[in-house]
C-alpha positions as CSV (number, residue, x, y, z in Angstrom):
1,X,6.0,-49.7,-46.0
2,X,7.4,-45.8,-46.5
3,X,4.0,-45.1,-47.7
4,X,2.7,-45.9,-44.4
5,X,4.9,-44.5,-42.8
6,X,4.6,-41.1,-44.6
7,X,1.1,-41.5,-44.3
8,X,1.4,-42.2,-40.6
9,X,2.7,-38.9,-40.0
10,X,0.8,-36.9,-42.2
11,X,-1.9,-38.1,-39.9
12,X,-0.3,-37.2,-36.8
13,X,1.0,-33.8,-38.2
14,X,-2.9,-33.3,-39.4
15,X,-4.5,-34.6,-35.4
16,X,-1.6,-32.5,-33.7
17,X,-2.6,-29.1,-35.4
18,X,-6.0,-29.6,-35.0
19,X,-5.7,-30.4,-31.1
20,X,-4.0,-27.0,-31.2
21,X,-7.0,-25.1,-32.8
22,X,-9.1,-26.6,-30.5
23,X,-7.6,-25.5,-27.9
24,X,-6.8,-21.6,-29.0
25,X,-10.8,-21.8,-29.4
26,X,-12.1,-23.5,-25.6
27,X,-9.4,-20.9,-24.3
28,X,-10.9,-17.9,-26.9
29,X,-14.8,-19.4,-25.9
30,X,-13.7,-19.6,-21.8
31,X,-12.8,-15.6,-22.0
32,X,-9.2,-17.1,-21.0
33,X,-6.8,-14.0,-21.8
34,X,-2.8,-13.4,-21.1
35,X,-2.9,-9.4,-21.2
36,X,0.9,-8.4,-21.7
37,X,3.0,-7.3,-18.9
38,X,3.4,-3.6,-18.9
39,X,6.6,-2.0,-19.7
40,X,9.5,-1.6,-17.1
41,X,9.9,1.7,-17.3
42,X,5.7,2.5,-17.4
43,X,5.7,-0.2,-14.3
44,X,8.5,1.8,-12.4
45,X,7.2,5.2,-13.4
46,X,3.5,4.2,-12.1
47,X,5.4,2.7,-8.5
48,X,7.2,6.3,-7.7
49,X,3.8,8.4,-8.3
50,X,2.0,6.6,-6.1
51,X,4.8,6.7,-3.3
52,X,5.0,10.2,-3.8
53,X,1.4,10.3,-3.7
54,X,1.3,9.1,-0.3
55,X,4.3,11.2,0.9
56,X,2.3,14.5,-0.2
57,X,-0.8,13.2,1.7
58,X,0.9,12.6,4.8
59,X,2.9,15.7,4.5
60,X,-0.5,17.7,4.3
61,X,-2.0,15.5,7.8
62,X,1.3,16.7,9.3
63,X,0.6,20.0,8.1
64,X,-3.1,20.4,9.4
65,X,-2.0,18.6,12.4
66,X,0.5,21.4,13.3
67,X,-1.6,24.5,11.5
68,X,-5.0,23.9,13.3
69,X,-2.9,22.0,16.3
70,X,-6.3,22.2,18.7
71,X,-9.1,21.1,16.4
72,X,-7.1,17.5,16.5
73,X,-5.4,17.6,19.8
74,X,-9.3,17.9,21.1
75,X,-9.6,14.3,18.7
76,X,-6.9,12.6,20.7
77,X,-8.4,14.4,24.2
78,X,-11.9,13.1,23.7
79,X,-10.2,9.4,22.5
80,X,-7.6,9.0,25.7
81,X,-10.6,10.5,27.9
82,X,-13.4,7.8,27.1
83,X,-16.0,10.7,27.5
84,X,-18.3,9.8,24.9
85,X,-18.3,5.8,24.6
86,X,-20.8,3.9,26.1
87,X,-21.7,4.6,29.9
88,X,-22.2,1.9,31.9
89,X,-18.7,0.1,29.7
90,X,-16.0,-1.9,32.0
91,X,-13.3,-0.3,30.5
92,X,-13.6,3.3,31.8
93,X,-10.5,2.7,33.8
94,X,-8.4,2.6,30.8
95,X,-9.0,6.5,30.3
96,X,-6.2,9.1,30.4
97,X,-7.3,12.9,31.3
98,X,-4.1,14.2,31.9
99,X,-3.4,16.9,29.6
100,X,0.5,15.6,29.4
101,X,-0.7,12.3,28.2
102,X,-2.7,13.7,25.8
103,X,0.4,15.8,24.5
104,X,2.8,13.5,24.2
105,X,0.6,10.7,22.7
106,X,-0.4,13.5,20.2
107,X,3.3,14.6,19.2
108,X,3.8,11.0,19.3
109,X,1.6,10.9,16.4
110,X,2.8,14.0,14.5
111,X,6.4,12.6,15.1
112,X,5.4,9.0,13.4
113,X,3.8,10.6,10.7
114,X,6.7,12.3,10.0
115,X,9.1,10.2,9.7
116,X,6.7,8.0,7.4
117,X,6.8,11.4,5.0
118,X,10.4,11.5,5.2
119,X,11.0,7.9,4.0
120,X,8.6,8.4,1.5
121,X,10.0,11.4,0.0
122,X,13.7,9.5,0.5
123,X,12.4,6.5,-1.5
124,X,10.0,8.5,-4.4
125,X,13.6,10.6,-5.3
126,X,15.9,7.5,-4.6
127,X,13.5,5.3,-7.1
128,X,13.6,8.8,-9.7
129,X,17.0,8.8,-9.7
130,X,17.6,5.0,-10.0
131,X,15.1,5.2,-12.9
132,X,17.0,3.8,-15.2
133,X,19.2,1.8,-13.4
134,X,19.4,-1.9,-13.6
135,X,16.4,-3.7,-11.7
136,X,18.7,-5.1,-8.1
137,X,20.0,-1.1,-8.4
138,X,15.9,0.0,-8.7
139,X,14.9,-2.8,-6.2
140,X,18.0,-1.0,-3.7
141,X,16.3,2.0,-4.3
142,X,13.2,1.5,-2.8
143,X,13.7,0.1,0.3
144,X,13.3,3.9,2.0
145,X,9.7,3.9,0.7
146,X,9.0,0.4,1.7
147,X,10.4,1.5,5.3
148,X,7.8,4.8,4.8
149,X,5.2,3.2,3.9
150,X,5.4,0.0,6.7
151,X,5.6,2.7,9.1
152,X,2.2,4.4,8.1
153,X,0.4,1.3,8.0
154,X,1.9,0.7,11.3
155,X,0.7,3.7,12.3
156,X,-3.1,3.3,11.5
157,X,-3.4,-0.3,12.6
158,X,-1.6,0.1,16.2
159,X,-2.4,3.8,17.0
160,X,-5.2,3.9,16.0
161,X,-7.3,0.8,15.0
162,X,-5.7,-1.1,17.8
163,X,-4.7,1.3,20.8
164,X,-7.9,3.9,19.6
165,X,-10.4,1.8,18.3
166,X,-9.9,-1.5,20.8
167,X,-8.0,-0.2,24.2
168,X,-9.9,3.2,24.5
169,X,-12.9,2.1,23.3
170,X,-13.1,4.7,20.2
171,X,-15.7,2.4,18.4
172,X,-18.4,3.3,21.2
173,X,-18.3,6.6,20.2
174,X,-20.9,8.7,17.2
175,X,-19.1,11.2,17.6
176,X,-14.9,10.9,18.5
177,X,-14.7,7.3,16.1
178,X,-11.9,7.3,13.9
179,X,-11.7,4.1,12.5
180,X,-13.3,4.3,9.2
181,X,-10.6,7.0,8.0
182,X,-7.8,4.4,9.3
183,X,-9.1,1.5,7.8
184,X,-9.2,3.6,4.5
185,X,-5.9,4.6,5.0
186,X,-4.6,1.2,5.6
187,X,-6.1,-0.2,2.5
188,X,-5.3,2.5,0.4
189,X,-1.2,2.8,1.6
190,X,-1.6,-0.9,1.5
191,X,-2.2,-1.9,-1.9
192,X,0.5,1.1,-2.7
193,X,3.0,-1.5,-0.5
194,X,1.7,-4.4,-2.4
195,X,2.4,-2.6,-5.8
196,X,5.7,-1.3,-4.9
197,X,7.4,-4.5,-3.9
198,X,6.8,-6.4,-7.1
199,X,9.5,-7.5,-9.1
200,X,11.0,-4.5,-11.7
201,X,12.4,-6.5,-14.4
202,X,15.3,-4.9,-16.4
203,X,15.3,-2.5,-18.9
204,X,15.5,-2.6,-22.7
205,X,19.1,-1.4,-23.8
206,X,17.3,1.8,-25.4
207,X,15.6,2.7,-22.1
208,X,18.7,2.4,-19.7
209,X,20.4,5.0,-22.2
């Protein structure tokens, strides 16, 4: 009877560890693959660059906006004014040609842009000094960028795919159309957001030191 038993289970044992090579193989065969999770610190490191990426971008836009102030105050002028979408459109009425309405929706757009840069900055140093903190200190330390970042994608979906592109018409024009550059923008700043709100597990005792 023990030698069945023993038998019994030699069996199973046997079965059991060949189920398991067979499925190490279909998974191996299928192209199925667990790549490793990447390192905190390389995780949190990679995060900050690109938040500071987008901060230096949006600090050169406010830059150009302010240094060549005309060549893109005539961009807003031309969108507000309807002048070059489609003629015989039933949404003409929606056009502003006042010159005060094009200056304040213009520093309007210099002044959201800016305070976008600002939180990004705020958040890129805040995460570099919180480097090496703990992960709910890290996680604490982004929330400026995640505020910067909200507000630029804000800013190219209302101001200017919504209010640009749909209200004033912007996609009827060849030459005054925006909305390719804001949709970039969006995607790009985007999938920065996306990244940058992940989960940052904690360190390894050697890295917090």
């Amino acid at each position: 009877m023990q030698v069945q038993v023993g038998a019994t289970c030699h069996l199973s044992s046997v079965i059991h560890h060949h189920c398991e090579a067979a499925r190490s193989s279909l998974r191996s065969s299928a192209g199925i693959y667990h790549a490793p999770s990447p390192e905190p610190m390389t995780l949190r490191s990679c995060k900050l660059a690109l938040v500071a990426a987008v901060a230096f971008f949006l600090t050169l836009v406010i830059f150009n906006n302010l240094t060549d102030y005309d060549s893109n105050y005539h961009f807003v002028e031309h969108v507000l004014s309807m002048d070059t979408t489609f003629p015989e459109n039933h949404g003409k009425w929606r056009a502003l040609t006042s010159g005060l309405e094009d200056t304040i929706f213009y520093a309007t757009i210099i002044l959201w842009e800016s305070a976008a840069a600002i939180f990004c900055w705020w958040g890129a140093f805040n995460g570099l000094r919180n480097l090496r903190s703990t992960s709910s200190s890290f996680q604490r330390a982004k929330s400026p960028a995640i505020v910067g970042l909200t507000l630029s994608l804000l800013q190219w979906l209302v101001a200017f795919l919504s209010v640009g592109g749909e209200w004033f018409l912007m996609w009827q024009s060849k030459i005054w159309n925006g909305q390719d550059a804001a949709f970039r923008m969006f995607a790009c700043i985007g999938i920065v957001l996306i990244l940058l709100v992940l989960p940052d597990p904690d360190l390894a005792a050697s890295d917090q030191s």
